[in-house]
C-alpha positions in Angstrom: 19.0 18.1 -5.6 18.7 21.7 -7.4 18.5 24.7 -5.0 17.5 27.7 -7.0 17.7 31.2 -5.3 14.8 33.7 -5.5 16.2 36.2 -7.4 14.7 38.8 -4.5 16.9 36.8 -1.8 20.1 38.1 -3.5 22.8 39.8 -1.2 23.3 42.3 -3.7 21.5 45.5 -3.6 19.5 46.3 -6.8 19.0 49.9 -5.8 22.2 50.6 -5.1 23.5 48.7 -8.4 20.8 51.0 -10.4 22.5 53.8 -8.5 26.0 53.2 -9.3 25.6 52.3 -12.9 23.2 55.6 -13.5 26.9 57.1 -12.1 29.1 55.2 -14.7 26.8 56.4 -17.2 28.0 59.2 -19.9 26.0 61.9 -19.5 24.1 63.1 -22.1 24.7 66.7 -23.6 21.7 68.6 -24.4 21.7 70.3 -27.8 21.0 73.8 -27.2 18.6 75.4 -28.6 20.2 79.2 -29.1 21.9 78.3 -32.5 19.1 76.4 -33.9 16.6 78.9 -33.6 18.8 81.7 -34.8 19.5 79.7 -38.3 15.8 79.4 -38.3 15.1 82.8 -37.6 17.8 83.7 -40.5 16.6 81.5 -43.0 12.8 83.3 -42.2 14.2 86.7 -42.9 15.8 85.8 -45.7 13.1 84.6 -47.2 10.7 87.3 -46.5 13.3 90.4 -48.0 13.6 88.0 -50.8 10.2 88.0 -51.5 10.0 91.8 -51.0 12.5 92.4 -53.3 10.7 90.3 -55.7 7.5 92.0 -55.6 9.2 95.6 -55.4 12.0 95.3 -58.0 10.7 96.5 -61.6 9.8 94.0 -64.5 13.2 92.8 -66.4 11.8 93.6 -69.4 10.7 97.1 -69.9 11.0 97.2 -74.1 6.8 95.7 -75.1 7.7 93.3 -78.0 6.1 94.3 -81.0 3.2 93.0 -82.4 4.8 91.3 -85.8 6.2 89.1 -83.2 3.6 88.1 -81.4 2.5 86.6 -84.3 -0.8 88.9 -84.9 
């Protein structure tokens, strides 16, 4: 004859087994958020003086091409 055991009449402890393998466990680091958000930040910056600039600095070309070259 088969005895099978109810998994809920064990002698072990399943709390205390959750507990002491949550201990085992490597923790986990958390990635802060400090350097992220200062790249971000950065990158933002950059893009809006770059965009300035554009829209300040003179035209390149300053000399009008003339006309026979234009094809007219």
């Amino acid at each position: 004859m088969l005895i099978v055991m109810n998994p809920a009449d064990s002698a072990l402890d399943t709390a205390a087994l959750a507990y002491a393998r949550a201990l085992l466990r490597k923790p986990m680091r958390r990635q802060r958020m400090g350097p992220v958000l200062a790249a971000a930040a950065f990158a933002a910056l950059s893009a809006v003086t770059f965009a300035t600039v554009m829209i300040m600095a003179p035209p390149a070309v300053v000399q009008h091409l003339p006309s026979d070259r234009l094809g007219e």
